[in-house]
C-alpha positions in Angstrom: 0.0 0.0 0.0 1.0 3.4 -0.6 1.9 6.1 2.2 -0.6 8.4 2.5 1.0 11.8 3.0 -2.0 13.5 2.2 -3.6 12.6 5.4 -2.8 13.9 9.2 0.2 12.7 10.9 0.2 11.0 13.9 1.2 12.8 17.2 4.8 12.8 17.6 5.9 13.6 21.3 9.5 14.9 21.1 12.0 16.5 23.8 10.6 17.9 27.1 6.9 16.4 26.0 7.9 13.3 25.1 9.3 13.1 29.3 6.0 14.5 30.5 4.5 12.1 28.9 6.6 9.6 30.1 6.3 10.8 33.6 2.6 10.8 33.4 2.5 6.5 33.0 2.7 4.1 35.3 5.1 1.8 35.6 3.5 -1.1 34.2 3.1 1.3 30.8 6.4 2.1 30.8 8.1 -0.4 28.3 11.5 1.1 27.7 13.8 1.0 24.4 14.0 -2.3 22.7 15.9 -3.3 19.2 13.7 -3.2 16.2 13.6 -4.4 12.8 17.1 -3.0 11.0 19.2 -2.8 14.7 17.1 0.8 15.3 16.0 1.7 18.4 12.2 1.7 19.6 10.8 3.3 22.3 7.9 1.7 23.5 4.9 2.4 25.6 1.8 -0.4 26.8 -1.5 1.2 26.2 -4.6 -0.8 27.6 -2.6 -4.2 26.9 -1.1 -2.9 23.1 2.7 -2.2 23.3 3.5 0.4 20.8 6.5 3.4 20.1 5.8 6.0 22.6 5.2 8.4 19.5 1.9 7.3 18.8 0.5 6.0 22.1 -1.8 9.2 23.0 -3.4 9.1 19.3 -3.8 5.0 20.6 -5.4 6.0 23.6 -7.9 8.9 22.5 -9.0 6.0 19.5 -9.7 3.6 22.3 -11.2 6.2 24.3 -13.3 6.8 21.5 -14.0 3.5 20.6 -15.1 2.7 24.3 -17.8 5.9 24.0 -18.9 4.1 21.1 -19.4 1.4 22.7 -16.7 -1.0 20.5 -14.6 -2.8 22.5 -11.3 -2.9 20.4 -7.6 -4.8 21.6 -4.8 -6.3 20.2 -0.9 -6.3 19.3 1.4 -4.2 18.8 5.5 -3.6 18.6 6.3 -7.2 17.3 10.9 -7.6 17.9 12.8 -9.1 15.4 12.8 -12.8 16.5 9.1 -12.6 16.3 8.9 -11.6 13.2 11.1 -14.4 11.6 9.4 -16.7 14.3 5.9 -15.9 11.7 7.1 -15.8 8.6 8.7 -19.5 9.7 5.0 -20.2 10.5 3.5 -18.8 7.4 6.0 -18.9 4.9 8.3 -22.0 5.8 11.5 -22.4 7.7 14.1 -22.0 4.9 16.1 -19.6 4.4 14.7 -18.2 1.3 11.2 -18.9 3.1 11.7 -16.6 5.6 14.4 -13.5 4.7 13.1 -13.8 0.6 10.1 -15.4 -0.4 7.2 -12.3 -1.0 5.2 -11.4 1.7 2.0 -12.2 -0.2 3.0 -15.8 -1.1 3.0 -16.3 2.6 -0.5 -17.4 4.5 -1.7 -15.5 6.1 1.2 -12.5 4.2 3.5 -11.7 6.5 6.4 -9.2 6.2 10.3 -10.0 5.9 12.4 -9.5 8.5 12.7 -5.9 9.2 10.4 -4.9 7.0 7.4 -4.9 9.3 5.6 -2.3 11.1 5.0 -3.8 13.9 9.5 -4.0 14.5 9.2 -0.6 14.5 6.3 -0.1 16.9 3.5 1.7 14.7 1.4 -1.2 13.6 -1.3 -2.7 15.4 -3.3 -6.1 15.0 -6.6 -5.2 16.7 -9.4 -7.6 18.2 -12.9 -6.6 18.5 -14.3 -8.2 21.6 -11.6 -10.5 22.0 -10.8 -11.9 18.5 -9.2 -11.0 15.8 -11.0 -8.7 13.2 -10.8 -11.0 10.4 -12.8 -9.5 7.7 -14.4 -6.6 6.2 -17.7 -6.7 7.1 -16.8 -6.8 11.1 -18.3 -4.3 12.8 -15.0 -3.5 14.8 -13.5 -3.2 11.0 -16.7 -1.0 10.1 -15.8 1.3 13.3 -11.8 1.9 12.9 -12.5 2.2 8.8 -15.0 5.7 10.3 -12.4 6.9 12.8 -8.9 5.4 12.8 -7.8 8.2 10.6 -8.6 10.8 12.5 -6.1 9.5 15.1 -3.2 8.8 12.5 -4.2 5.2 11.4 -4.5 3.5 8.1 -5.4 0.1 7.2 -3.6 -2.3 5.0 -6.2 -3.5 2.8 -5.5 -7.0 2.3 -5.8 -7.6 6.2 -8.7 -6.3 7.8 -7.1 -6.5 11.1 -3.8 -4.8 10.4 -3.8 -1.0 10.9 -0.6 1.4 11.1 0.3 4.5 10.5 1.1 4.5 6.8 -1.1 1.7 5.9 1.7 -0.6 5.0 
């Protein structure tokens, strides 16, 4: 899928806001600084059970916050490290080498990214659930509610995976 620039960015918390921020969490929110896909560096934050990069928790929690006034109940995964990533695509794609660092993403089932080519190594992809499962197709109604709103708080769906939402749509 292709960025899409034209729409709002998420919230990025930088410098001095970024620490109130920080401050403001508990301790069990705090996450820390972990290794993501490519070697960077992710700063991570646990919102209502979703670890994610700091940067985009307070869009994540006024969409939950929203969601909840709506009455949708919405979960689900977040920041995803390295090792987990190839620990899928073994899963999905097969356990050789080629299966897991080469073989296209959409020849895996379900597709799964490469290796340090996934949002969720970076921290800015979520897999959401709708009353405990997995959103799993278009037509579920915690689909229908984040397709209304989950742009106005920086998040785009990847269209070939109803549950997979980031904030570039890829």
């Amino acid at each position: 899928a292709a960025c899409k620039s034209s729409q709002a960015a998420p919230l990025r918390l930088v410098g001095a806001a970024e620490s109130r921020y920080q401050a403001s969490l508990s301790e069990s929110q705090r996450v820390g600084r972990r290794r993501g896909g490519r070697g960077w560096e992710v700063s991570l934050t646990t919102v209502r059970g979703i670890t994610i990069a700091t940067s985009i928790a307070g869009n994540l929690e006024r969409m939950l916050s929203a969601a909840d006034a709506d009455g949708m109940r919405l979960g689900g995964s977040g920041y995803r490290s390295s090792s987990g990533q190839i620990a899928l695509r073994k899963a999905h794609c097969g356990s050789s080498q080629y299966d897991v660092y080469d073989k296209p993403a959409s020849r895996c089932h379900p597709p799964t990214a490469r290796p340090g080519q996934s949002m969720h190594e970076q921290g800015l992809a979520i897999d959401f659930t709708y009353n405990g499962s997995v959103i799993n197709s278009h037509g579920n109604a915690g689909y229908q509610w984040l397709r209304g709103h989950a742009s106005r708080y920086g998040f785009y769906n990847l269209p070939s995976e109803a549950w997979h939402w980031s904030v570039n749509g890829n």
